[in-house]
C-alpha positions, 0 to 999 in steps of 0.5 A: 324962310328965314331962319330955316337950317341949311341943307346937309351937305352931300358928303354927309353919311348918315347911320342909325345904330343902337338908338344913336344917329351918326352923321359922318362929314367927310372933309378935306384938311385944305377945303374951304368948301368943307369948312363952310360944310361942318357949319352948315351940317351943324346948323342943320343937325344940332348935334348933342356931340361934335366929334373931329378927327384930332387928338389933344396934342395936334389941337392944342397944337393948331390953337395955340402956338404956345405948344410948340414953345413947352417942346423939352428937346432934350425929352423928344431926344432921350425917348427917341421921338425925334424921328416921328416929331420931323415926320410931323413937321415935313406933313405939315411943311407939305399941308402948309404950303397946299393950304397958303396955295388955296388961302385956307389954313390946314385943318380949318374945319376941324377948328370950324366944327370946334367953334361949333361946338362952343358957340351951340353948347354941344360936346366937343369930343377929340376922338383920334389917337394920339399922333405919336403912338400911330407914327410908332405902329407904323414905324415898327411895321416898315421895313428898313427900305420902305422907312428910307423910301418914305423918309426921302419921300417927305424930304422930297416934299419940301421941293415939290411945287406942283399946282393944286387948284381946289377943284382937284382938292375937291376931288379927292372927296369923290369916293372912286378916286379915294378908293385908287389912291388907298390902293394905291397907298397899300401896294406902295406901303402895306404898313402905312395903311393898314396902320395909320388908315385901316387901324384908325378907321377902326379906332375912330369908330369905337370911339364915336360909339362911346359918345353919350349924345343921341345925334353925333356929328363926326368931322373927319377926313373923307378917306375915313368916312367908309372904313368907320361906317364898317367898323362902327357897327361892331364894338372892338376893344380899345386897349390893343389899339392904344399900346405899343406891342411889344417887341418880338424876340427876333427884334430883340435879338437881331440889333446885337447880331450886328456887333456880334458879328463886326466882333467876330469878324475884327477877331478872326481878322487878328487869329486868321490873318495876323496883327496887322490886318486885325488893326486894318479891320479896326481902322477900316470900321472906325473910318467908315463910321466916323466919316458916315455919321460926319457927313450926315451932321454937315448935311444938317448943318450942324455945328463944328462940335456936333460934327466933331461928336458925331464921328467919335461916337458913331464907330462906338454906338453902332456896336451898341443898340442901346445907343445911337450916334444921332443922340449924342450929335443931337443933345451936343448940338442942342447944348451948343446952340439951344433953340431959344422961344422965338425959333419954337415961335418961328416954326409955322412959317419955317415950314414954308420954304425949304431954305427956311425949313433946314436953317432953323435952329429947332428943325435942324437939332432934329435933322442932326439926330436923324442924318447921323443915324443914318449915317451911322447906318449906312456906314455900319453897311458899308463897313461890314462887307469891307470887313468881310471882304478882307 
């Protein structure tokens, strides 16, 4: 019969609570099939709200490119953002490539369930969390390996070229193989899924409850679909969930262990052994450091100056916590060669190729700030033992 709606997809969950229908459309961020899903629970639900699993920045980031264009560097950099931002942009790089492999721009049906709402009057509610602040959660709880281990892993995301088809996308709605990858995830990284799955099930489902509309639509990724169907159903404060707890005492006190320590070694190097080897002690810490966090700034590709800045500030920040080599390398690189629009506007499709990915003047500003820092670090690692060992 003509103009009958469209019959509700199957990976639609339904819930009735407190006077209010919820429809939970599990999707996946590189379907076509679930972008022609959200349009056809739309029609057939007529919701009063439309709910996507998105934040204000990271949609304002797919519907516009002018978003990356007001990026202040300078900013991400001074409020140490780099790290989460270069996070940001290798998923990307990853869902970009996936989605240009099966011809469907990444994220589409959640622009799909936005044009929805537009197009039939229904609110359009942004009900996730704000990206950084989940990436910050999840950071604070890693362990300094598994952060290494993650970030090696998404570097090593640039060089994957495994063929996905979209039957295997598919699959990845069907619930017994989420269930394995989710246990999968949490025995690999217990941090990464507690905060960035459990914790976001729960915050999404809090706040679907605050939306006024009777019949609610919520688009959002088929890992979510069971985790908010269980946290739904019981109303949780949000405020813990939208701070940054602080940090702890321990935490406060254990990056000044570090200077401490390379202090007291240097000094009993001086009382213990003789003038002598307490200047090998300082040369020894100097070394390993400037060579450390210089090698990290070639591996960005960083100008000779950066290079240069790196290693000067390296064996002075790493006795500092307050200050990182990878800032200073960052903020000279980005003096020396500031980014102008058209690298802002070049992103998208830098993220394609790994060659692309490491020569843009943007991307690399963030590899100087991360690379060094590590560099730093491992340097810091290597240097105390040697110490010691003297």
């Amino acid at each position: 019969m003509a103009g009958t709606p469209p019959p509700l997809p199957s990976t639609v969950k339904t819930l009735a609570l407190e006077g209010r229908v919820y429809h939970l459309l599990g999707t996946a961020h590189v379907s076509a099939k679930s972008v022609q899903d959200v349009k056809d629970a739309a029609a057939a639900l007529r919701p009063d709200d439309i709910a996507i699993e998105l934040c204000q920045p990271r949609y304002d980031g797919m519907r516009s490119r002018q978003a990356w264009r007001e990026t202040d560097l300078f900013r991400v950099i001074r409020e140490k953002k780099t790290a989460f931002l270069l996070a940001q942009l290798l998923l990307q790089s990853f869902y970009r490539r996936l989605g240009k492999h099966l011809e469907v721009q990444p994220g589409a049906e959640m622009m799909a369930a936005a044009d929805c709402a537009t197009a039939s009057g229904a609110r359009l509610a942004l009900v996730d969390r704000r990206i950084d602040l989940t990436l910050k959660r999840v950071w604070r709880h890693l362990s300094f390996w598994s952060k290494c281990r993650l970030g090696f892993s998404l570097f090593a995301s640039l060089f994957a070229d495994e063929k996905v088809d979209a039957a295997d996308i598919e699959s990845l709605k069907d619930s017994d193989r989420l269930d394995a990858m989710l246990e999968e995830l949490g025995r690999a990284y217990p941090a990464v899924k507690t905060y960035l799955l459990d914790e976001r099930d729960v915050y999404l489902a809090q706040k679907l409850r605050r939306l006024p509309g009777p019949v609610v639509l919520a688009v959002v990724g088929a890992g979510h679909v069971e985790g908010i169907a269980r946290s739904i159903r019981e109303e949780i404060p949000l405020e813990p969930l939208e701070t940054l707890p602080p940090p702890s005492r321990w935490s406060r006190i254990w990056p000044w262990l570090i200077p401490a320590a390379v202090v007291a070694l240097v000094a009993w190097s001086f009382w213990a052994k003789g003038f002598q080897r307490g200047i090998d002690s300082i040369v020894v810490w100097t070394a390993v450091n400037a060579v450390a966090a210089a090698i990290g700034a070639v591996a960005a590709l960083a100008h000779p100056l950066t290079v240069l800045a790196a290693a000067v500030a390296a064996p002075f920040t790493s006795l500092n916590p307050a200050i990182a080599a990878g800032w200073v390398a960052g903020l000279v690189e980005t003096w020396l060669r500031p980014p102008v629009v058209a690298d802002f506007e070049s992103l998208p499709g830098a993220l394609e190729t790994f060659r692309t990915f490491w020569r843009n003047p943007v991307i690399r500003i963030l590899l100087v700030v991360v690379l060094v820092n590590l560099g730093s670090t491992l340097g810091t690692l290597v240097a105390i033992p040697w110490i010691a060992a003297r």
